[in-house]
C-alpha positions in Angstrom: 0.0 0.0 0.0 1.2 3.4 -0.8 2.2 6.2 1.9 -0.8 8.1 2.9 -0.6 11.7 2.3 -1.4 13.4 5.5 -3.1 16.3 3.4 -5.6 14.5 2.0 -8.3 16.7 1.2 -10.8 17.5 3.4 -13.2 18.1 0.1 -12.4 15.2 -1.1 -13.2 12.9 1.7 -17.2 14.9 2.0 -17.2 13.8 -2.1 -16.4 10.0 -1.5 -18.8 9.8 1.3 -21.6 11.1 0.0 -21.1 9.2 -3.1 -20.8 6.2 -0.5 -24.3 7.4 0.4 -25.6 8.0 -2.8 -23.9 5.3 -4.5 -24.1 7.6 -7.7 -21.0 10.0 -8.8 -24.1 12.7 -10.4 -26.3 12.8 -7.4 -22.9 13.4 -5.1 -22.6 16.2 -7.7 -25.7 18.0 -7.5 -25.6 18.0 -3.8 -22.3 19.6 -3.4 -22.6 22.2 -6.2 -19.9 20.4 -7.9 -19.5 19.0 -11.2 -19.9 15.2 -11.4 -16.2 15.2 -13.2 -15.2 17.0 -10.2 -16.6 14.3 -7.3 -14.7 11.5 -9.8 -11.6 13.8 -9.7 -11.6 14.3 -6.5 -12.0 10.1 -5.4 -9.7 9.2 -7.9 -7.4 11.7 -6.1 -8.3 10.1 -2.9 -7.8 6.3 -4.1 -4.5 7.2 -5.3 -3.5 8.5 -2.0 -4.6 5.9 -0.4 -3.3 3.0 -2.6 -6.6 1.2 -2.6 -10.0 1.4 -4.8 -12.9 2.6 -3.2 -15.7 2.3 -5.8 -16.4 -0.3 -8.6 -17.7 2.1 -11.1 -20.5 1.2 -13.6 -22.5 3.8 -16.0 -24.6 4.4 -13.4 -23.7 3.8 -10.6 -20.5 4.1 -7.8 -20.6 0.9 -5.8 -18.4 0.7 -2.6 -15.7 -2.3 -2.6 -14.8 -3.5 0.4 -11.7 -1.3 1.0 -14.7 1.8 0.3 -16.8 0.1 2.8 -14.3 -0.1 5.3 -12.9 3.3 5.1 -16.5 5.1 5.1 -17.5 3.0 8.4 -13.7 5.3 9.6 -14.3 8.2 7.8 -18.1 8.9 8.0 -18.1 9.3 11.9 -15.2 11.9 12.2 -17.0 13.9 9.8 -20.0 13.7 11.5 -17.6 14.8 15.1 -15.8 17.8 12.8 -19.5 19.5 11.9 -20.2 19.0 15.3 -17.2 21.3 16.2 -17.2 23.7 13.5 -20.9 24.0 14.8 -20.0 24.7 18.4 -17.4 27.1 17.7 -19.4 28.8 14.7 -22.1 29.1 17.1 -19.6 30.9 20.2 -18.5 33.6 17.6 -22.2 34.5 16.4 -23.5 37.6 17.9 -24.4 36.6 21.5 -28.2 37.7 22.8 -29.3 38.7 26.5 -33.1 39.1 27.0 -34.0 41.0 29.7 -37.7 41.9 31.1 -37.7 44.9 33.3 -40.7 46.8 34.4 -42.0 50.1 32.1 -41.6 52.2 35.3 -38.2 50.6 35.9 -37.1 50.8 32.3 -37.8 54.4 31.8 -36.5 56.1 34.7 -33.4 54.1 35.8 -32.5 51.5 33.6 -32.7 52.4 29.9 -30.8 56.2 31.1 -27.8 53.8 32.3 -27.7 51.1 29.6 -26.0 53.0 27.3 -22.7 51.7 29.4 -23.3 48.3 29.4 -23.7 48.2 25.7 -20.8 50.1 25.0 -18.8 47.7 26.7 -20.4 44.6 25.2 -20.6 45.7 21.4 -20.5 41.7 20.8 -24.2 41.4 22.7 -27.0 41.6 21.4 -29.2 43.1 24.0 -33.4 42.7 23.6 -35.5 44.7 26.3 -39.2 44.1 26.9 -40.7 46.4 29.3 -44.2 45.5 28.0 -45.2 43.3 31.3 -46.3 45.3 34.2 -47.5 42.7 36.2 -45.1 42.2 39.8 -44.2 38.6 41.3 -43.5 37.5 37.7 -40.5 36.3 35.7 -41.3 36.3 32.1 -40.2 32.9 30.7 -39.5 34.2 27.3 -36.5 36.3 29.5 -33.2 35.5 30.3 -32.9 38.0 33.2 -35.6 40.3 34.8 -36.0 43.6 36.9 -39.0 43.2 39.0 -40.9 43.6 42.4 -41.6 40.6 44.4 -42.5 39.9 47.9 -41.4 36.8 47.8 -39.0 35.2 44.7 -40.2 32.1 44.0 -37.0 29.0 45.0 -37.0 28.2 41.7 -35.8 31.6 40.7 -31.8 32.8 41.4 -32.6 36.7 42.8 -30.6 39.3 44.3 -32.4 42.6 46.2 -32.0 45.6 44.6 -34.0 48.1 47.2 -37.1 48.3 48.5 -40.2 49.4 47.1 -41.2 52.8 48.7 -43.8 55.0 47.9 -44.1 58.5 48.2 -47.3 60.7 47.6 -46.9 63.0 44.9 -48.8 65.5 42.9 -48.6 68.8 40.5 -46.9 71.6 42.3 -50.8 73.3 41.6 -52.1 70.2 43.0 -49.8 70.9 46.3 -51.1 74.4 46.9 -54.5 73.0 47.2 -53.8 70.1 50.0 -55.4 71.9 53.2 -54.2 69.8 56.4 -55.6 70.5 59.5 -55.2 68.5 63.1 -54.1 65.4 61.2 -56.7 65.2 58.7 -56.7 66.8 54.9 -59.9 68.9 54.4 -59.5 69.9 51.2 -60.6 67.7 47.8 -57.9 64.9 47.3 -58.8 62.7 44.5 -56.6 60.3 44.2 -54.4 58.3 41.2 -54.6 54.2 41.9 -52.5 51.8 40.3 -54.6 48.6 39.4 -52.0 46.2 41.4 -52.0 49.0 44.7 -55.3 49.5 45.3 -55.2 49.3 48.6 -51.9 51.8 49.1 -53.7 54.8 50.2 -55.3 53.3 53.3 -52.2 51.7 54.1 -50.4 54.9 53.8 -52.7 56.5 55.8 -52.3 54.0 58.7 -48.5 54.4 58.7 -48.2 58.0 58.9 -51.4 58.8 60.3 -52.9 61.4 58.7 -56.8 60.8 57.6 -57.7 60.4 53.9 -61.2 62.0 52.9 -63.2 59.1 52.4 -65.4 60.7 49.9 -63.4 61.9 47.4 -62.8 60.4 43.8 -60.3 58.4 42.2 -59.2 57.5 39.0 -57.5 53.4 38.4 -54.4 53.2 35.9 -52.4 49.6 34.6 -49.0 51.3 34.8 -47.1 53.3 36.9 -46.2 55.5 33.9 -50.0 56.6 33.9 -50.5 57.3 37.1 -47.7 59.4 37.6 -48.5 61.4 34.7 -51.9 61.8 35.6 -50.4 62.8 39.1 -48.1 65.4 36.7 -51.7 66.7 35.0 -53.1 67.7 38.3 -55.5 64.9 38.8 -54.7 64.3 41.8 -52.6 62.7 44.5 -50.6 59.5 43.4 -48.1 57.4 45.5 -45.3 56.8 43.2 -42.1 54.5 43.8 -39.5 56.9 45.8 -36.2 56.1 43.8 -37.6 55.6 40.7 -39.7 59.0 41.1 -36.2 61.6 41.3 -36.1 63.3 38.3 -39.4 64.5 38.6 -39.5 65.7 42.2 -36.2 67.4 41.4 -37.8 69.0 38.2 -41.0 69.8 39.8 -43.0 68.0 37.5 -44.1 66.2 40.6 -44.0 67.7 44.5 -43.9 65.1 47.2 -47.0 66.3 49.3 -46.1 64.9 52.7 -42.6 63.8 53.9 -43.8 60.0 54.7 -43.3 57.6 52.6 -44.7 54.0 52.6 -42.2 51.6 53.2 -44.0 48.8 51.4 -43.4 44.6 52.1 -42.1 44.7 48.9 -38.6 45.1 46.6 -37.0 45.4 43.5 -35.0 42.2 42.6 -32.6 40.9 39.9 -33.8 37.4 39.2 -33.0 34.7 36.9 -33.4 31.2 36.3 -31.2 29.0 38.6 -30.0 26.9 35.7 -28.8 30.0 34.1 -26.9 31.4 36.4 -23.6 30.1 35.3 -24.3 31.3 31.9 -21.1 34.1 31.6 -23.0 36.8 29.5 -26.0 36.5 32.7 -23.1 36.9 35.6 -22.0 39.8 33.5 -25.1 41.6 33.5 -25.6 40.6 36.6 -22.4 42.4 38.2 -23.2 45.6 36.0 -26.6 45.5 37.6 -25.6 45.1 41.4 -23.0 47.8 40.6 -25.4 50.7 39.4 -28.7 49.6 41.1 -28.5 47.7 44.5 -28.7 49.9 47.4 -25.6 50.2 49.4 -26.1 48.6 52.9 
């Protein structure tokens, strides 16, 4: 048998065994883009590397001898292992994604303003952010990572606390003129902006820093947190938006914060992920970037 060529052509060994699999020289052809004089080329190339024939060759068909047979059973399997590979590391160069869920409130005010530096520094990630979902105690499972409030992560979720959820009543600076207080209890109109998910807020403000609600005035209900503290903005009344979220606003005046408590709700802000994931290096990346500009300091 004659010296094998170590630099046997990786073209020509895909040509012999799909013409192994084909048993046909033409149909080999069509399937590789190739000529049908190129496939035979290319095998007759091979056979004489290898010193042995591969294919008893009629008009038309390409029938494997038993050398053919042998050396497809070798050959097929390691090509089979080298897609495999080029596969996996094809795969590791694409463009890499992180999908990330993060509350419209959230996503307006603190995280989209500050995302601009994560991306920057990741230029190889391709970043997707769905604030569509206001609903708390959730983690979207079309998302790889999410900003939410819980009371309580679910076990099977990896979290990490952000801050609390406080909430501090705010209105127009109009809307502040017109708050009359008087021995613990407001006497003026104060209608008041409800988020659908906090219905109860108000009384449980009014509990914690005792001072008495009208119980007669109107209200408006809003889905998003965007809505009600816009409608606070309007003048349409008093609204208890989240404190650290709520900055710019109170320090543009767009909102005034009509009494210095806040409510300290049950409630906070948390990082979470799915536990399986968490090993995942583009997640503990975002992850670090999101403890770093978010978590409150202890």
């Amino acid at each position: 048998m004659a010296t094998i060529n170590r630099n046997i052509s990786l073209r020509a060994l895909r040509a012999f065994c799909v013409a192994a699999e084909r048993e046909s020289f033409r149909e080999a052809a069509e399937l590789l883009y190739l000529t049908s004089s190129a496939v035979s080329h290319q095998i007759k190339q091979l056979e004489t590397e290898l010193g042995v024939k591969l294919f008893e060759r009629t008009p038309r068909s390409a029938e494997l001898t038993r050398n053919g047979q042998a050396f497809y059973e070798d050959v097929q399997p390691l090509l089979v292992d080298l897609d495999a590979v080029t596969t996996r590391h094809a795969q590791s160069e694409q463009a890499r994604s992180l999908r990330i869920s993060v509350q419209p409130f959230f996503a307006s005010e603190l995280f989209v303003p500050r995302l601009r530096e994560f991306v920057a520094g990741h230029p190889d990630l391709d970043i997707s952010v769905d604030t569509s979902d206001e609903s708390p105690e959730k983690h979207p499972a079309s998302a790889d990572v999410s900003i939410r409030v819980f009371k309580a992560v679910p076990p099977t979720l990896a979290s990490d606390r952000l801050f609390p959820l406080r909430l501090s009543p705010a209105g127009s600076p109009d809307f502040y003129d017109s708050v009359k207080l008087r021995s613990g209890k407001i006497i003026s109109d104060f209608p008041l902006v409800l988020h659908e998910s906090r219905l109860k807020g108000w009384q449980e403000w009014e509990r914690s820093s005792r001072i008495r609600i009208p119980n007669h005035g109107n209200s408006i209900r809003l889905d998003s947190m965007i809505a009600v503290a816009r409608a606070a903005e309007r003048g349409m009344g008093a609204a208890l938006v989240p404190r650290q979220l709520s900055e710019s606003w109170f320090q543009t005046s767009s909102l005034v914060q009509l009494f210095d408590h806040d409510l300290t709700t049950r409630d906070a802000f948390y990082f979470v992920t799915r536990k399986e994931d968490c090993n995942n290096k583009d997640i503990r990346t975002f992850r670090k970037w999101v403890l770093q500009n978010f978590a409150e300091k202890r």
